[in-house]
Rosetta silent file (secondary structure, phi, psi, omega in degrees, C-alpha in Angstrom):
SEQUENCE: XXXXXXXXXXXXXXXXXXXXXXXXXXXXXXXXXXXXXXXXXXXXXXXXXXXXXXXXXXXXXXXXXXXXXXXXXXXXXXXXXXXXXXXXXXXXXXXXXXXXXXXXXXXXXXXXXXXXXXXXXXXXXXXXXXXXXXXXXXXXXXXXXXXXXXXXXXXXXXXXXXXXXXXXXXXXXXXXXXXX
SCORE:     score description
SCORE:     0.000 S_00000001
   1 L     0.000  -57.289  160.137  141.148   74.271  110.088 S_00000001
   2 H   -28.728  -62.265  179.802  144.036   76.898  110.921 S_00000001
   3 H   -70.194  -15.714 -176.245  142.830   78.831  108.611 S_00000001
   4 H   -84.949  -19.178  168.420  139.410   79.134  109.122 S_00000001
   5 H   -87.006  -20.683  159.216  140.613   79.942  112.986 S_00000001
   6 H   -87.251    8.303  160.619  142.592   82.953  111.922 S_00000001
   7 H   -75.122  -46.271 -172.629  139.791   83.957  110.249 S_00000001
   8 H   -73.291  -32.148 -176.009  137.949   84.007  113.533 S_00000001
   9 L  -149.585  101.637 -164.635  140.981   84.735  115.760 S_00000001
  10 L   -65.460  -38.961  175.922  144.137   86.518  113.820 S_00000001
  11 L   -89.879   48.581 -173.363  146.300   85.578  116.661 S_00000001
  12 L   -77.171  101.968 -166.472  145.294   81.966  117.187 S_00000001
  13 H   -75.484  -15.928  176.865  148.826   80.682  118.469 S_00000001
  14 H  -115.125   12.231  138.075  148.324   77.688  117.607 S_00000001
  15 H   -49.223  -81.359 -148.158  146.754   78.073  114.129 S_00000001
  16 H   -52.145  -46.675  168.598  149.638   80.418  113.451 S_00000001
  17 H   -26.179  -79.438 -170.195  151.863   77.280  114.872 S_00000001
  18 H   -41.380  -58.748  168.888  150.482   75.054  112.289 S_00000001
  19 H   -66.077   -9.725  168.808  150.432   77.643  109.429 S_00000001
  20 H   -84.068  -27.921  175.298  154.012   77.994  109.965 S_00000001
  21 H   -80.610  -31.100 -164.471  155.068   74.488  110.150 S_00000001
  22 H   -95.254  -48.989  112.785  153.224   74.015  106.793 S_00000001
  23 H    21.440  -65.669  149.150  154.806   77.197  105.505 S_00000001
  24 H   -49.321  -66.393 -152.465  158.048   75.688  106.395 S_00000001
  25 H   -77.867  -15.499 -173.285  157.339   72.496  104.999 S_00000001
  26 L  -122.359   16.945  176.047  156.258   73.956  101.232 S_00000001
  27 L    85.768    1.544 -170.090  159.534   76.448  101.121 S_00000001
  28 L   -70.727   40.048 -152.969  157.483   79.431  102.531 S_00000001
  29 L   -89.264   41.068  154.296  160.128   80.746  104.479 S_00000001
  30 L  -104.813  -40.031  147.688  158.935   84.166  104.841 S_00000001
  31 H   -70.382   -4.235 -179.736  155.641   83.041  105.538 S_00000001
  32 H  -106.315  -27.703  165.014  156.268   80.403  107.962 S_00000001
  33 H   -31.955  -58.127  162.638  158.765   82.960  109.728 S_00000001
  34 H   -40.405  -59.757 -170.632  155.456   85.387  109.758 S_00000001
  35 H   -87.174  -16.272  174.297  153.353   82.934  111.325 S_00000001
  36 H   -95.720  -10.750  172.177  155.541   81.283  114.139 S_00000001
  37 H   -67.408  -34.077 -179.386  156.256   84.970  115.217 S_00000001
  38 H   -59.066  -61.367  162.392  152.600   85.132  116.017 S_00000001
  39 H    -8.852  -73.734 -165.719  153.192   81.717  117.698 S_00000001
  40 L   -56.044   61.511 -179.718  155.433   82.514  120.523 S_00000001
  41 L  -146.862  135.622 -138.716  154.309   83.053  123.448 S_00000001
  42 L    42.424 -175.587 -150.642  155.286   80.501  126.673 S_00000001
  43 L   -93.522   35.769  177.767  157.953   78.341  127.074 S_00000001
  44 L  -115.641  -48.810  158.999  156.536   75.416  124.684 S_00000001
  45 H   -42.103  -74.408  160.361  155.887   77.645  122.098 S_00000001
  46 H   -47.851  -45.115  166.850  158.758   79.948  122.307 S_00000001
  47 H   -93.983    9.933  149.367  161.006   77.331  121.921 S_00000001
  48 H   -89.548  -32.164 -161.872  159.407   75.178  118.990 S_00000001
  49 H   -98.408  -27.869  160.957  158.646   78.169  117.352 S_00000001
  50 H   -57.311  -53.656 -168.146  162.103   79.844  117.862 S_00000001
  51 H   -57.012  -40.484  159.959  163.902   76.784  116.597 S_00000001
  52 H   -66.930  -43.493  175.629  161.558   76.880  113.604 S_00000001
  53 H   -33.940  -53.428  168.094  161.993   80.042  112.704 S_00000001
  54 H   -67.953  -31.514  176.896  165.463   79.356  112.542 S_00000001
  55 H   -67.219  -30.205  159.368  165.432   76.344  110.086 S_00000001
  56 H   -48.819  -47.722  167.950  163.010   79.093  108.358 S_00000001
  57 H   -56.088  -58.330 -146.942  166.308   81.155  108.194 S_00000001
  58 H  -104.436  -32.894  153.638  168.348   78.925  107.121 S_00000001
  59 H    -7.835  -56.335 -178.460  166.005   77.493  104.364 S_00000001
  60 L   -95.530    5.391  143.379  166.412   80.927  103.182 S_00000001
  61 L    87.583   37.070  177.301  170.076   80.756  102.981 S_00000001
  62 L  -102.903   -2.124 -175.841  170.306   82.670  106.221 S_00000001
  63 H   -22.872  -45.266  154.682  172.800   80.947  108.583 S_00000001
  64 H   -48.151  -62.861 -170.262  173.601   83.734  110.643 S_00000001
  65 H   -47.940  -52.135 -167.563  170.411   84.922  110.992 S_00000001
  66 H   -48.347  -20.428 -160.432  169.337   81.119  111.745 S_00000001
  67 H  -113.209   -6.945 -158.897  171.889   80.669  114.270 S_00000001
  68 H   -87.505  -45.537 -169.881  171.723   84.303  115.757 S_00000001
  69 H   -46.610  -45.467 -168.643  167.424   83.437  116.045 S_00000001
  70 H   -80.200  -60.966  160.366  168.802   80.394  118.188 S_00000001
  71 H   -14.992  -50.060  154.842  171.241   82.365  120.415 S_00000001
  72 H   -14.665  -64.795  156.779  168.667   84.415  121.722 S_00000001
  73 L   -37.210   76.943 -169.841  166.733   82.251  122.807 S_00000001
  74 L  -102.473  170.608  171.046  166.304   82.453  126.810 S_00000001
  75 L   139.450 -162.535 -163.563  164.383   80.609  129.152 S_00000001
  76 L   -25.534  151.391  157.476  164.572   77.113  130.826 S_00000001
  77 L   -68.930  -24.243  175.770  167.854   75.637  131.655 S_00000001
  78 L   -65.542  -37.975 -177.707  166.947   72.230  129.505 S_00000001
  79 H   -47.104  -79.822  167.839  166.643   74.829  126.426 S_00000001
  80 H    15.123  -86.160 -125.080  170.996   74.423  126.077 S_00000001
  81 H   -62.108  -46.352  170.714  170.695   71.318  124.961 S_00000001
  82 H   -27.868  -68.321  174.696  167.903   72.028  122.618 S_00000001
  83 H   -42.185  -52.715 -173.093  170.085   75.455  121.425 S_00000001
  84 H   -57.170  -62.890 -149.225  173.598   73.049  121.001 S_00000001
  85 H   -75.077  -75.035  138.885  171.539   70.381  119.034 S_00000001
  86 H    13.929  -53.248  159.992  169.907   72.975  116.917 S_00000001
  87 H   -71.969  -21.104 -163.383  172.770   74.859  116.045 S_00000001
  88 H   -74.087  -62.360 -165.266  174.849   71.592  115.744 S_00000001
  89 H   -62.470  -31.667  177.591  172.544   70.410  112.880 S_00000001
  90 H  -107.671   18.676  170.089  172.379   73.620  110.843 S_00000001
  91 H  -116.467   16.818  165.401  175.962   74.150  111.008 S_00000001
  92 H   -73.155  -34.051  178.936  176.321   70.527  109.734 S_00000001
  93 L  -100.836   -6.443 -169.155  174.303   70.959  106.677 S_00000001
  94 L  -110.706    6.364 -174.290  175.685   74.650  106.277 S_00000001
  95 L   118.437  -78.857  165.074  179.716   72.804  106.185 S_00000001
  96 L    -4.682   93.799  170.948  180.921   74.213  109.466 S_00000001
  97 L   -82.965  -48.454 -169.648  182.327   70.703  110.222 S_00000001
  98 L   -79.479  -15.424  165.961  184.191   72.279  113.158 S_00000001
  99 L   -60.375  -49.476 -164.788  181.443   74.449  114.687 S_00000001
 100 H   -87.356  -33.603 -172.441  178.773   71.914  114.568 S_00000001
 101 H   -78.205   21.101 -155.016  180.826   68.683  116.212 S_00000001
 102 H  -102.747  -56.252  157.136  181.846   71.745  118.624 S_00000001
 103 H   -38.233  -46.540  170.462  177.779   71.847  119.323 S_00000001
 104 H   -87.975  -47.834  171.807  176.601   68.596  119.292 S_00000001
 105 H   -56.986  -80.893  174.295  179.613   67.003  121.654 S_00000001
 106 H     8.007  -73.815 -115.746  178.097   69.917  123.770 S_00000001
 107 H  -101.735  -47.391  178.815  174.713   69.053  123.418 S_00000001
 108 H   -72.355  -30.268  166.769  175.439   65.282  123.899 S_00000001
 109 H   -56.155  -52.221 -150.854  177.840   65.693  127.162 S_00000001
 110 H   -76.960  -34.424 -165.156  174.934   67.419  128.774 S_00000001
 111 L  -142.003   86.953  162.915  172.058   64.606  127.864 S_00000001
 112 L   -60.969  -37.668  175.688  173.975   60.808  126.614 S_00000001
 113 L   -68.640  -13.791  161.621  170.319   59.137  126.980 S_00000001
 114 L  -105.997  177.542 -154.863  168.652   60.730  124.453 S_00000001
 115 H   -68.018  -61.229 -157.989  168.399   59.120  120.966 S_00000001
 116 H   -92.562   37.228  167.422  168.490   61.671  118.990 S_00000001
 117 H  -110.108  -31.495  148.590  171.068   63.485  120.369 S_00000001
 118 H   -28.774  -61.380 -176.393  173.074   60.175  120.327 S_00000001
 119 H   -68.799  -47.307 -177.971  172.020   59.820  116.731 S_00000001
 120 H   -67.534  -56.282 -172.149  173.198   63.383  115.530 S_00000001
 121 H   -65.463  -85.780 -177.599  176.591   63.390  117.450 S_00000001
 122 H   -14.980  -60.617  170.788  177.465   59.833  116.807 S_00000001
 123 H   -61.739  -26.700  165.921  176.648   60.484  113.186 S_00000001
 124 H   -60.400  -68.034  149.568  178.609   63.615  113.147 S_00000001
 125 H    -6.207  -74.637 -176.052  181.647   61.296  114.563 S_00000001
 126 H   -69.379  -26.225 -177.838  181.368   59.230  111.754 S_00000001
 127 H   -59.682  -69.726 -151.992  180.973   61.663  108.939 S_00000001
 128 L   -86.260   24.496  170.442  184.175   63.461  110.277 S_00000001
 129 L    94.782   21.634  179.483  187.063   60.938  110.943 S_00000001
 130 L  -163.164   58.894 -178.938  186.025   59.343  114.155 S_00000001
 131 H   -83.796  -22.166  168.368  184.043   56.404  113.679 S_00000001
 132 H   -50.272  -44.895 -178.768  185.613   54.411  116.447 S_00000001
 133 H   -63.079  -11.968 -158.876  184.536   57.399  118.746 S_00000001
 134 H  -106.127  -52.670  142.235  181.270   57.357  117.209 S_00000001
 135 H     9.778  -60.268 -166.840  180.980   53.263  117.488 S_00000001
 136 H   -68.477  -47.129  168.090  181.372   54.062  121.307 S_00000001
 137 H   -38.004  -34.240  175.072  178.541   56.476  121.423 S_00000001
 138 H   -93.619  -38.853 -168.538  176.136   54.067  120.217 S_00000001
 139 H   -61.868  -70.635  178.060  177.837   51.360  121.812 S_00000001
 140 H   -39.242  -43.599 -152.025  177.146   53.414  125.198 S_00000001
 141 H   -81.803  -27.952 -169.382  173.606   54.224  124.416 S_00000001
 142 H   -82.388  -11.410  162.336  172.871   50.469  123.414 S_00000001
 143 H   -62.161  -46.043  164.645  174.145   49.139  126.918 S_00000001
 144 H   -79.619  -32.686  158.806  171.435   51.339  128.417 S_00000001
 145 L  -144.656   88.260 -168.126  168.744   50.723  126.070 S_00000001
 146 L   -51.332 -155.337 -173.140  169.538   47.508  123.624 S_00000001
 147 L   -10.240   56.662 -170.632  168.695   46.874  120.734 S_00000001
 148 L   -75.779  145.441  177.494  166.751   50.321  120.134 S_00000001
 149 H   -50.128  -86.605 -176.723  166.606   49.876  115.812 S_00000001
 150 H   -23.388  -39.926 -169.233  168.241   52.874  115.082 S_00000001
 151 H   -93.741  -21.770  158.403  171.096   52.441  117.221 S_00000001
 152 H   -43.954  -57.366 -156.268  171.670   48.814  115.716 S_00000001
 153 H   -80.539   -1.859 -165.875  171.331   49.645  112.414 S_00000001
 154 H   -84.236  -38.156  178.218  173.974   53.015  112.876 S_00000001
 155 H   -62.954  -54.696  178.383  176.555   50.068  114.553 S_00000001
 156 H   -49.954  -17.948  158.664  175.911   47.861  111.981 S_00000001
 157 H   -56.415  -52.096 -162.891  177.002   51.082  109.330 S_00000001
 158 H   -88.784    5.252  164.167  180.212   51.772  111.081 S_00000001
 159 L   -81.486  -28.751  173.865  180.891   47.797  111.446 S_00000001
 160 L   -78.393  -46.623 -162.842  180.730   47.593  107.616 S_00000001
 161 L    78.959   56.342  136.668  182.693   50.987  107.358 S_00000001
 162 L  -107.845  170.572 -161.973  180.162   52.940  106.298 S_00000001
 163 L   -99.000  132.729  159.771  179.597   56.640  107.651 S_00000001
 164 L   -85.713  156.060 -153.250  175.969   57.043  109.203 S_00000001
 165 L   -94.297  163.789  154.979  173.989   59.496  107.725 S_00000001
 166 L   -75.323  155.852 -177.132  172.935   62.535  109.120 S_00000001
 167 L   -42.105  -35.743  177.864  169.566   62.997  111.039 S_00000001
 168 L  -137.475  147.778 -173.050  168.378   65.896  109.063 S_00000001
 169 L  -121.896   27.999 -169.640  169.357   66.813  105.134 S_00000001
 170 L  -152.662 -165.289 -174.971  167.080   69.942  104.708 S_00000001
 171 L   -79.613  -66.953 -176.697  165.356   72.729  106.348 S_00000001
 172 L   -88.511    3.695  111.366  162.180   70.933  106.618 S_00000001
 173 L     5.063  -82.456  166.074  164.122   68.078  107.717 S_00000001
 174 H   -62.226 -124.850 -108.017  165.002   70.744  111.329 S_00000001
 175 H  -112.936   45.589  138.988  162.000   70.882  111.250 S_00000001
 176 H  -113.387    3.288  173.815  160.614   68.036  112.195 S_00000001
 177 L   -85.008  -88.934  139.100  163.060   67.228  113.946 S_00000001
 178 L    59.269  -75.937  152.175  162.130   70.156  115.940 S_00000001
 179 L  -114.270   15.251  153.623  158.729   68.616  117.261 S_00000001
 180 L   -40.958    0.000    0.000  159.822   65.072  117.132 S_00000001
């Protein structure tokens, strides 16, 4: 259906949305770059479509660009956290051990209640030498909302002494995390 509306309307933003996400999602990252540029315009858009763009970047073996794409990025004050977690996550997957838990404790300091910022820092924690620290993180979030699954089954990893994994292992990965 996207396509048949950018037949009818070349700027359709949110055809171009769509074609970009799928574009992303099949390795297209020149074309889904193309098509969320189209995207972007207000502040739901601009920021789903920035952050894809960057996981478009870094698909494409772009990590500056990917991270510079995110930097950029103005507009709400809630965007931060969005920017930290976003950057956290591709410098996690790009190595950058100390850059990304430098992001994500960021990202998590500003908002402890949501999950998945819980779940990326916490797992970051454990990955890196700190699972008691990450054990608290979950520990915290499950006091406020028990038994959520996820946050069970990541204490039951680091009760075993295993490392939880991270949230996202790819590109297209970001980006679905993205409009999760």
């Amino acid at each position: 259906l996207a396509e048949r509306l950018i037949r009818k309307d070349r700027n359709h933003r949110l055809a171009r949305l769509i074609m970009g996400i799928r574009a992303l999602k099949q390795k297209s990252y020149v074309s889904a770059r193309q098509n969320l540029a189209l995207a972007m315009r207000g502040p739901v858009p601009d920021l789903a479509g920035t952050l894809l763009t960057a996981w478009a970047q870094f698909g494409a073996n772009d990590l500056k660009g990917a991270i510079d794409t995110i930097e950029k990025l103005q507009g709400a004050e809630g965007y931060a956290v969005f920017k930290d977690m976003h950057s956290g996550l591709i410098y996690d997957l790009a190595g950058n051990r100390k850059e990304a838990g430098r992001r994500l404790e960021r990202a998590h300091k500003a908002n402890s209640t949501a999950l998945r910022l819980v779940e990326a820092y916490g797992s970051w924690l454990s990955r890196n030498g700190q699972a008691d620290e990450a054990l608290k993180v979950f520990q915290a979030f499950d006091a406020q909302l028990p038994r959520h699954p996820l946050i069970t089954e990541a204490i039951g990893l680091l009760k075993s002494g295993n490392p939880v994994p991270p949230p996202v292992n790819s590109a297209q990965a970001g980006g679905s995390e993205v409009l999760y």
